[in-house]
N, C-alpha and C positions, 0 to 999 in steps of 0.2 A: 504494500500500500504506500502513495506517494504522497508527502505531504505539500502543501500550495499553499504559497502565502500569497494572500492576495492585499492590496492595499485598495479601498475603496474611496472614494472622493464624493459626498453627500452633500448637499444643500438643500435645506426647508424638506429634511426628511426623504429627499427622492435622489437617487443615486444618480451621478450623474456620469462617473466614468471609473473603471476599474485599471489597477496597474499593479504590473509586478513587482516596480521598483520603489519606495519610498520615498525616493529623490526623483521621479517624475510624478509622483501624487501630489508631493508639495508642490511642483514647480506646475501643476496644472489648480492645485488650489487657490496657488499664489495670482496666477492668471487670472482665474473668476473675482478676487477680490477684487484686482485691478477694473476688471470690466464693472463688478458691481458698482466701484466709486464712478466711474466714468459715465454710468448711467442714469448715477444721482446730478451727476455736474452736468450733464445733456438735460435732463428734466427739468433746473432754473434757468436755461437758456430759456427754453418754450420756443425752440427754432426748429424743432422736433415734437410736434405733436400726437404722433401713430408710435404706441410704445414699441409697440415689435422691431419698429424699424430702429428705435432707439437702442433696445435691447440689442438689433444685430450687430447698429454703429460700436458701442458700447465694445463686443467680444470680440470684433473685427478690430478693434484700436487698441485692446489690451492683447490681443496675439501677433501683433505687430509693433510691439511695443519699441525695439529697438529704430526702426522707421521712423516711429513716431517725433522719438527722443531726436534723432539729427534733423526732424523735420523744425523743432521746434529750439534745435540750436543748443539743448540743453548736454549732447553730447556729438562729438567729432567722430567722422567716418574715420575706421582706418584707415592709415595709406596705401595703395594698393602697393603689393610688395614689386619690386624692379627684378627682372630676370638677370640671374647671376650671369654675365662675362666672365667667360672663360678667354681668356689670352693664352691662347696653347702656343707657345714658339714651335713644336713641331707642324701645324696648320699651317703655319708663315712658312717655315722653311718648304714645306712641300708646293707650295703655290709656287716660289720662288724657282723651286729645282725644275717644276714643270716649264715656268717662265723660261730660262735656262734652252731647255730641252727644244723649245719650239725657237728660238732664237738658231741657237748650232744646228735643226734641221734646215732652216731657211738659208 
């Protein structure tokens, strides 16, 4: 017999997602509070009337949270990393020797 640990993630009593891992239950709980706050701060707009769609903005803007954050300047894109140069001296030499080669044929 196999034992399962299962990590469940519950809101207002109704299960909303199950995980294996501990550290993605949190980080998916973590997620809904986010969306919960972002759903109360869309609500005193009143720029969003129809809750569901508020509700969607709301889980659509905390799961893209990092987007959000450089949209709003509060943190910086990485730099996108520069492809390592390699300076091979044998590269050069062999260009060279060909260079060479096609000279002494001519």
């Amino acid at each position: 017999m196999a034992v399962i640990v299962k990590y469940v993630v519950e809101r207002n009593g109704e299960e909303k997602m199950t995980f294996t891992s501990k550290a993605e239950a949190d980080a998916y709980d973590k997620m809904l509070d986010m969306a919960d706050a972002l759903f109360d701060l869309m609500g005193k707009s009143e720029l969003l009337e129809d809750e569901g769609k508020q509700e969607e903005l709301a889980l659509y803007l905390a799961q893209n949270k990092e987007e959000v954050l450089y949209a709003l300047g509060a943190k910086r894109r990485p730099a996108p990393k520069k492809p390592k140069v390699v300076d091979d001296v044998e590269d050069h030499q062999d260009e060279a020797d060909a260079s060479e080669n096609e000279e002494d044929a001519a």
